[in-house]
KOLVEX-140231 format. One record per residue (C-alpha): residue in three letters; x, y, z. Coordinates in steps of 0.001 Angstrom, whole numbers, plus 500000, padded with zeros to 6 digits. Layout:
BEGIN
ALAXYZ/...
! end
This chain:
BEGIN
UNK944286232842620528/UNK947045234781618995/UNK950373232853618259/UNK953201233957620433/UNK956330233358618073/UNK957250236246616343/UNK956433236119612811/UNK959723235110610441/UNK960652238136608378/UNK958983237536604438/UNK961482236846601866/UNK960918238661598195/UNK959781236346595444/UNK959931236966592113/UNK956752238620591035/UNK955262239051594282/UNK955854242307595690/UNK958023244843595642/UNK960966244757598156/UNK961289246985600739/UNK965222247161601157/UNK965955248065597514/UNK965889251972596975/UNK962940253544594475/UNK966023253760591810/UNK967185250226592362/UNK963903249296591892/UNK962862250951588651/UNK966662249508587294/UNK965948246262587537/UNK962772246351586482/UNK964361248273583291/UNK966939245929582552/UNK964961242620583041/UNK962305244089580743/UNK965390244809578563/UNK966536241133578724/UNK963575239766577994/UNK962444241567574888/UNK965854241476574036/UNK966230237798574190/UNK962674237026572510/UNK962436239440569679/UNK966056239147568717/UNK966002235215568697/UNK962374235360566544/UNK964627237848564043/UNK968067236330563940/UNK967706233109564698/UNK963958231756563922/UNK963818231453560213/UNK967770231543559339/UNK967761229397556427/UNK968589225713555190/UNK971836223630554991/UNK972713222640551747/UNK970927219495552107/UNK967715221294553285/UNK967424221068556464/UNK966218224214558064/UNK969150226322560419/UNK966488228433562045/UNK965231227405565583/UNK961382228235564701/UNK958607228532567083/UNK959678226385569639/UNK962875228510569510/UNK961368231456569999/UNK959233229860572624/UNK962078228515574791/UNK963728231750574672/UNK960669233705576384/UNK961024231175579344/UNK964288231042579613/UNK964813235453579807/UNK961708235482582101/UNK963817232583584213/UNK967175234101583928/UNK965103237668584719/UNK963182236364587553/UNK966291235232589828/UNK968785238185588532/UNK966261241176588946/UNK962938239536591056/UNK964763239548594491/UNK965365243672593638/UNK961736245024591985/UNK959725241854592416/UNK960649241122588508/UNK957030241987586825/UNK959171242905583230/UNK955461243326582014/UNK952511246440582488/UNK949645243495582422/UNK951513241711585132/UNK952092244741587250/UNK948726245330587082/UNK946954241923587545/UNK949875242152590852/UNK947596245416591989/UNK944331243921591169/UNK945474241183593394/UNK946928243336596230/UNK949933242116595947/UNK951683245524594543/UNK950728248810595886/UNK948636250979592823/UNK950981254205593372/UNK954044252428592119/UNK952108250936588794/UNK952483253952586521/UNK956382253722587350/UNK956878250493586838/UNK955067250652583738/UNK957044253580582246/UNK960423251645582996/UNK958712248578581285/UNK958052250613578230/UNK961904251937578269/UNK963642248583578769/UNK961373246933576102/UNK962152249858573494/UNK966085249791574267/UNK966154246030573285/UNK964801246611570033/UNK966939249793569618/UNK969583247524570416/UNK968418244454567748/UNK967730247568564679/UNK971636248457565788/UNK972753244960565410/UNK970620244275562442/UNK972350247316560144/UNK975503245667560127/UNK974024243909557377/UNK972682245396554434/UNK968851245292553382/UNK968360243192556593/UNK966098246055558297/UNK963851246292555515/UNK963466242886555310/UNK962892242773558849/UNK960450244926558758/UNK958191244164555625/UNK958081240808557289/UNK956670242741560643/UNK959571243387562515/UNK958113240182564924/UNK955093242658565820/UNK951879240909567217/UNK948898241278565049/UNK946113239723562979/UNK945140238750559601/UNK948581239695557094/UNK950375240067560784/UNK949327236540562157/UNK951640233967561326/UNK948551231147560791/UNK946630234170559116/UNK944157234400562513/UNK941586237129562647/UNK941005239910565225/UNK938665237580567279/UNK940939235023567596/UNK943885237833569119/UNK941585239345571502/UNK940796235862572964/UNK944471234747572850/UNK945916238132574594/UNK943005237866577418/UNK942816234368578314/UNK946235233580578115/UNK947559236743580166/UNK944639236183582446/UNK946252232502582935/UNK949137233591583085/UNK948674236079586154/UNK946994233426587906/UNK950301231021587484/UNK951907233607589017/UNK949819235015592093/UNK949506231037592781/UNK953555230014593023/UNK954299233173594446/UNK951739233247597177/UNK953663233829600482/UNK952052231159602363/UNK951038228306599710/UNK953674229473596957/UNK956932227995596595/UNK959471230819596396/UNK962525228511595461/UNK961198227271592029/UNK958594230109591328/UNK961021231795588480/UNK961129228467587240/UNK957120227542586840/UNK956587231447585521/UNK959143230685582915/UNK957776227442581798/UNK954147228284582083/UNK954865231478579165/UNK956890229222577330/UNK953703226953577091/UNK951718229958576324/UNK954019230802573403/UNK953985227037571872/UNK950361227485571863/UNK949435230927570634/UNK952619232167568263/UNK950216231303564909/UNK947491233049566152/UNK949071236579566559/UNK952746236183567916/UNK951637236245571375/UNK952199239467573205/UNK950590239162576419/UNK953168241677577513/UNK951968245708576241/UNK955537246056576628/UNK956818243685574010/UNK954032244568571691/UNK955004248552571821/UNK958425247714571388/UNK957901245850568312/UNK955799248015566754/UNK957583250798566986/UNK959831249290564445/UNK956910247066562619/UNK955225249979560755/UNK951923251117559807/UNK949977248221560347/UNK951691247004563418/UNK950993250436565204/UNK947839250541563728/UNK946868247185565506/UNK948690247404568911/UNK945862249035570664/UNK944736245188570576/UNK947625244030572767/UNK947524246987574933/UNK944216246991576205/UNK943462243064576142/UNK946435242032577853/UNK945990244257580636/UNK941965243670581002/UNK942743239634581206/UNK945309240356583937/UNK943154243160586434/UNK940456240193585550/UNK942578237686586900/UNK944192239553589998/UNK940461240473591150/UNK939521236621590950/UNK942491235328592387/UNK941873237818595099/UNK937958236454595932/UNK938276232764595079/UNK941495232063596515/UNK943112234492599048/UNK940594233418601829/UNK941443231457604718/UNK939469229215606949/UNK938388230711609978/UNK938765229671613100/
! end
Protein backbone atom coordinates (compact mmCIF):
# COMPACT_ATOMS: atom_id res chain seq x y z
CA UNK A 1 0.00 0.00 0.00
CA UNK A 2 1.31 3.24 -1.22
CA UNK A 3 1.76 6.09 1.43
CA UNK A 4 -0.64 8.91 0.95
CA UNK A 5 1.45 12.00 2.30
CA UNK A 6 3.11 13.69 -0.27
CA UNK A 7 6.70 13.15 -0.25
CA UNK A 8 8.79 16.30 1.54
CA UNK A 9 10.78 18.06 -1.15
CA UNK A 10 14.84 16.61 -0.86
CA UNK A 11 17.19 19.08 0.44
CA UNK A 12 20.91 19.24 -1.37
CA UNK A 13 23.73 17.83 0.69
CA UNK A 14 27.04 18.38 0.20
CA UNK A 15 28.39 15.76 -2.11
CA UNK A 16 25.28 14.16 -2.95
CA UNK A 17 23.84 15.36 -6.01
CA UNK A 18 23.71 18.05 -7.99
CA UNK A 19 20.97 20.69 -7.29
CA UNK A 20 18.37 21.31 -9.44
CA UNK A 21 17.63 25.13 -8.73
CA UNK A 22 21.21 26.34 -9.36
CA UNK A 23 21.76 27.21 -13.17
CA UNK A 24 24.51 24.91 -15.31
CA UNK A 25 26.91 28.16 -14.76
CA UNK A 26 26.25 28.43 -11.07
CA UNK A 27 26.98 25.07 -10.90
CA UNK A 28 30.31 24.70 -12.67
CA UNK A 29 31.34 28.17 -10.37
CA UNK A 30 31.14 26.71 -7.38
CA UNK A 31 32.46 23.73 -8.17
CA UNK A 32 35.51 25.97 -9.60
CA UNK A 33 36.03 27.99 -6.72
CA UNK A 34 35.69 25.28 -3.96
CA UNK A 35 38.21 23.22 -5.94
CA UNK A 36 40.13 26.55 -5.89
CA UNK A 37 39.86 26.81 -2.05
CA UNK A 38 40.82 23.68 -1.38
CA UNK A 39 44.02 23.24 -3.32
CA UNK A 40 44.59 26.60 -2.43
CA UNK A 41 44.39 26.11 1.23
CA UNK A 42 46.35 22.62 1.21
CA UNK A 43 49.20 23.16 -1.13
CA UNK A 44 49.86 26.68 0.00
CA UNK A 45 49.87 25.73 3.82
CA UNK A 46 52.31 22.42 2.90
CA UNK A 47 54.63 25.37 1.05
CA UNK A 48 54.44 28.37 3.31
CA UNK A 49 53.70 27.22 6.35
CA UNK A 50 54.78 23.34 6.83
CA UNK A 51 58.49 23.43 7.18
CA UNK A 52 59.03 27.35 8.01
CA UNK A 53 61.93 27.09 10.16
CA UNK A 54 63.08 27.14 13.96
CA UNK A 55 63.00 29.83 16.74
CA UNK A 56 66.16 30.72 17.97
CA UNK A 57 65.93 28.23 20.62
CA UNK A 58 65.03 25.44 18.11
CA UNK A 59 61.89 24.85 18.19
CA UNK A 60 60.40 24.27 14.82
CA UNK A 61 57.82 27.41 13.38
CA UNK A 62 56.43 25.18 10.68
CA UNK A 63 53.00 23.45 11.32
CA UNK A 64 54.21 19.97 9.65
CA UNK A 65 52.06 17.16 8.68
CA UNK A 66 49.42 17.50 10.95
CA UNK A 67 49.29 21.10 9.61
CA UNK A 68 48.94 20.27 6.39
CA UNK A 69 46.49 17.63 7.40
CA UNK A 70 44.09 19.91 9.31
CA UNK A 71 44.09 22.26 6.54
CA UNK A 72 42.64 19.60 3.90
CA UNK A 73 39.65 19.13 6.37
CA UNK A 74 39.12 22.25 7.24
CA UNK A 75 38.90 23.75 3.06
CA UNK A 76 36.87 20.56 2.27
CA UNK A 77 34.58 21.78 5.53
CA UNK A 78 34.59 25.41 4.82
CA UNK A 79 33.99 24.15 0.86
CA UNK A 80 31.31 21.76 1.63
CA UNK A 81 28.79 24.34 3.38
CA UNK A 82 29.88 27.54 1.11
CA UNK A 83 29.69 25.74 -2.39
CA UNK A 84 27.86 21.97 -1.60
CA UNK A 85 24.28 23.47 -1.27
CA UNK A 86 25.10 25.07 -5.13
CA UNK A 87 27.05 21.99 -7.23
CA UNK A 88 26.78 19.28 -4.62
CA UNK A 89 30.59 20.32 -3.60
CA UNK A 90 32.57 17.14 -5.23
CA UNK A 91 35.98 19.71 -5.56
CA UNK A 92 37.50 16.30 -6.78
CA UNK A 93 37.29 14.12 -10.50
CA UNK A 94 37.58 10.67 -8.28
CA UNK A 95 34.71 11.86 -6.18
CA UNK A 96 32.57 12.94 -9.05
CA UNK A 97 33.01 9.82 -10.38
CA UNK A 98 32.69 7.29 -7.48
CA UNK A 99 29.15 9.91 -7.11
CA UNK A 100 28.22 8.36 -10.84
CA UNK A 101 29.30 4.91 -10.10
CA UNK A 102 26.98 5.22 -7.23
CA UNK A 103 24.04 6.90 -9.06
CA UNK A 104 24.07 9.56 -7.18
CA UNK A 105 25.34 12.14 -10.07
CA UNK A 106 24.09 11.86 -13.52
CA UNK A 107 27.32 10.57 -16.03
CA UNK A 108 26.60 13.54 -18.65
CA UNK A 109 27.58 16.21 -16.20
CA UNK A 110 31.05 14.25 -15.11
CA UNK A 111 33.30 15.49 -17.91
CA UNK A 112 32.15 19.15 -16.81
CA UNK A 113 32.60 18.93 -13.55
CA UNK A 114 35.85 17.46 -14.04
CA UNK A 115 37.18 20.17 -16.41
CA UNK A 116 36.15 22.94 -13.77
CA UNK A 117 37.98 20.72 -11.14
CA UNK A 118 41.09 20.79 -13.20
CA UNK A 119 40.74 24.82 -13.61
CA UNK A 120 40.08 25.70 -9.96
CA UNK A 121 42.92 23.33 -8.81
CA UNK A 122 45.46 24.97 -11.42
CA UNK A 123 44.37 28.71 -10.48
CA UNK A 124 45.33 27.99 -6.78
CA UNK A 125 48.68 27.07 -7.58
CA UNK A 126 48.93 29.91 -10.18
CA UNK A 127 47.91 31.89 -7.39
CA UNK A 128 50.65 30.27 -4.60
CA UNK A 129 53.78 30.56 -7.72
CA UNK A 130 52.36 34.46 -7.72
CA UNK A 131 52.63 34.77 -4.06
CA UNK A 132 55.76 32.78 -3.81
CA UNK A 133 57.92 35.34 -6.32
CA UNK A 134 57.67 38.02 -4.00
CA UNK A 135 60.52 36.41 -2.56
CA UNK A 136 63.57 35.68 -4.25
CA UNK A 137 64.94 32.02 -5.00
CA UNK A 138 61.77 30.81 -3.14
CA UNK A 139 60.27 29.13 -6.48
CA UNK A 140 63.23 27.23 -7.16
CA UNK A 141 63.45 26.09 -3.92
CA UNK A 142 59.97 25.23 -4.02
CA UNK A 143 60.27 23.36 -6.67
CA UNK A 144 63.58 21.24 -6.38
CA UNK A 145 61.92 20.24 -3.17
CA UNK A 146 58.70 19.04 -5.45
CA UNK A 147 56.59 21.86 -5.46
CA UNK A 148 54.30 19.52 -2.73
CA UNK A 149 53.67 17.08 -5.85
CA UNK A 150 52.53 13.45 -4.91
CA UNK A 151 54.94 10.82 -5.90
CA UNK A 152 57.23 7.92 -4.97
CA UNK A 153 60.67 7.03 -4.17
CA UNK A 154 62.89 10.78 -4.25
CA UNK A 155 59.07 12.31 -4.28
CA UNK A 156 57.77 10.38 -1.12
CA UNK A 157 58.40 12.10 1.93
CA UNK A 158 59.17 8.50 3.98
CA UNK A 159 61.01 7.46 0.64
CA UNK A 160 57.83 4.84 -0.22
CA UNK A 161 57.92 2.96 -3.47
CA UNK A 162 55.41 2.83 -6.37
CA UNK A 163 53.55 -0.13 -4.68
CA UNK A 164 53.04 1.46 -1.68
CA UNK A 165 51.29 4.84 -3.78
CA UNK A 166 49.11 2.77 -5.83
CA UNK A 167 47.70 1.09 -2.65
CA UNK A 168 47.51 4.41 -0.73
CA UNK A 169 45.66 6.44 -3.73
CA UNK A 170 43.09 3.33 -4.20
CA UNK A 171 42.20 2.28 -0.86
CA UNK A 172 42.11 5.43 0.69
CA UNK A 173 39.97 7.28 -2.13
CA UNK A 174 37.94 4.14 -2.30
CA UNK A 175 37.30 4.82 1.64
CA UNK A 176 36.92 7.85 1.23
CA UNK A 177 33.91 7.73 -1.37
CA UNK A 178 32.29 5.35 0.79
CA UNK A 179 32.43 8.05 3.90
CA UNK A 180 30.78 10.08 1.71
CA UNK A 181 27.89 8.13 -0.21
CA UNK A 182 27.21 6.86 3.58
CA UNK A 183 26.63 10.53 5.49
CA UNK A 184 25.17 11.86 2.55
CA UNK A 185 22.66 9.18 1.84
CA UNK A 186 19.21 10.92 1.63
CA UNK A 187 17.45 8.59 3.82
CA UNK A 188 20.17 7.17 6.43
CA UNK A 189 22.70 10.21 5.96
CA UNK A 190 22.79 13.06 8.14
CA UNK A 191 22.79 16.19 5.98
CA UNK A 192 23.46 18.70 8.94
CA UNK A 193 26.98 17.40 9.92
CA UNK A 194 27.91 15.58 6.58
CA UNK A 195 30.55 18.55 5.56
CA UNK A 196 31.76 17.99 8.85
CA UNK A 197 32.49 13.92 8.85
CA UNK A 198 33.87 14.40 4.96
CA UNK A 199 36.25 16.91 6.34
CA UNK A 200 37.46 14.93 9.21
CA UNK A 201 37.48 11.58 7.56
CA UNK A 202 40.34 13.24 4.68
CA UNK A 203 41.99 14.84 7.38
CA UNK A 204 42.49 11.24 8.87
CA UNK A 205 43.43 10.07 5.51
CA UNK A 206 46.15 12.72 5.28
CA UNK A 207 47.66 11.95 8.97
CA UNK A 208 47.98 8.54 7.71
CA UNK A 209 49.29 8.53 4.17
CA UNK A 210 51.40 12.09 3.75
CA UNK A 211 54.93 9.82 4.12
CA UNK A 212 53.93 7.48 1.77
CA UNK A 213 53.40 9.79 -1.32
CA UNK A 214 51.75 13.16 -0.13
CA UNK A 215 48.39 11.82 -0.52
CA UNK A 216 46.53 12.96 -3.57
CA UNK A 217 43.46 11.07 -3.71
CA UNK A 218 42.17 14.06 -5.60
CA UNK A 219 43.55 13.92 -9.77
CA UNK A 220 42.87 17.43 -9.30
CA UNK A 221 45.37 18.34 -6.64
CA UNK A 222 47.91 16.02 -8.08
CA UNK A 223 47.72 17.87 -11.74
CA UNK A 224 47.86 21.03 -10.14
CA UNK A 225 50.96 20.34 -8.37
CA UNK A 226 52.70 18.92 -10.92
CA UNK A 227 52.33 21.27 -13.23
CA UNK A 228 54.67 23.31 -11.19
CA UNK A 229 56.72 20.11 -9.65
CA UNK A 230 58.73 19.29 -12.83
CA UNK A 231 59.96 16.42 -14.67
CA UNK A 232 59.57 13.83 -12.30
CA UNK A 233 56.36 14.97 -10.80
CA UNK A 234 54.65 14.93 -14.34
CA UNK A 235 56.38 12.01 -15.12
CA UNK A 236 54.68 10.16 -12.12
CA UNK A 237 51.13 11.71 -12.00
CA UNK A 238 49.63 9.20 -14.27
CA UNK A 239 49.79 7.23 -10.78
CA UNK A 240 47.37 9.60 -9.04
CA UNK A 241 45.23 10.00 -11.99
CA UNK A 242 44.23 6.69 -12.78
CA UNK A 243 44.34 5.07 -9.13
CA UNK A 244 42.39 7.58 -7.48
CA UNK A 245 39.66 7.44 -9.81
CA UNK A 246 39.63 3.37 -10.17
CA UNK A 247 39.34 3.18 -6.07
CA UNK A 248 36.41 5.62 -6.25
CA UNK A 249 34.11 3.97 -9.52
CA UNK A 250 35.20 0.75 -7.23
CA UNK A 251 33.67 2.12 -4.34
CA UNK A 252 30.46 3.87 -5.86
CA UNK A 253 29.62 0.37 -7.63
CA UNK A 254 29.89 -1.41 -4.09
CA UNK A 255 28.20 1.07 -2.19
CA UNK A 256 25.56 0.82 -4.81
CA UNK A 257 25.05 -3.36 -4.40
CA UNK A 258 25.86 -3.83 -0.71
CA UNK A 259 24.16 -0.98 0.67
CA UNK A 260 21.51 0.95 -1.38
CA UNK A 261 18.94 -1.96 -0.97
CA UNK A 262 15.99 -1.82 1.06
CA UNK A 263 13.92 -4.42 2.74
CA UNK A 264 10.99 -5.37 0.97
CA UNK A 265 7.85 -5.49 2.00
Amino acid sequence: MSDPRPEKPIEPTPLDHTPTAPSTAATLAAEGFGTFLLVLGVIGTALFAANFGASSNGTSLGVGFLGVSLAVGLTVVAGAYAFGPISGGHFNPAVTLGLAAAGRFPWRDTLSYIVVQVIGGLVATTVIVLIGLSKPDWLSAAQDGGFASNGWGELSPGGFGILGAIVVETLFTALFVIVILGVTHRTRGNAAFAGLVIGLTLTLIHLATIPVDNTSVNPARSIATAIYGGGEALAQLWVFIVFPILGAIIAGFAYRALFDGTKKS
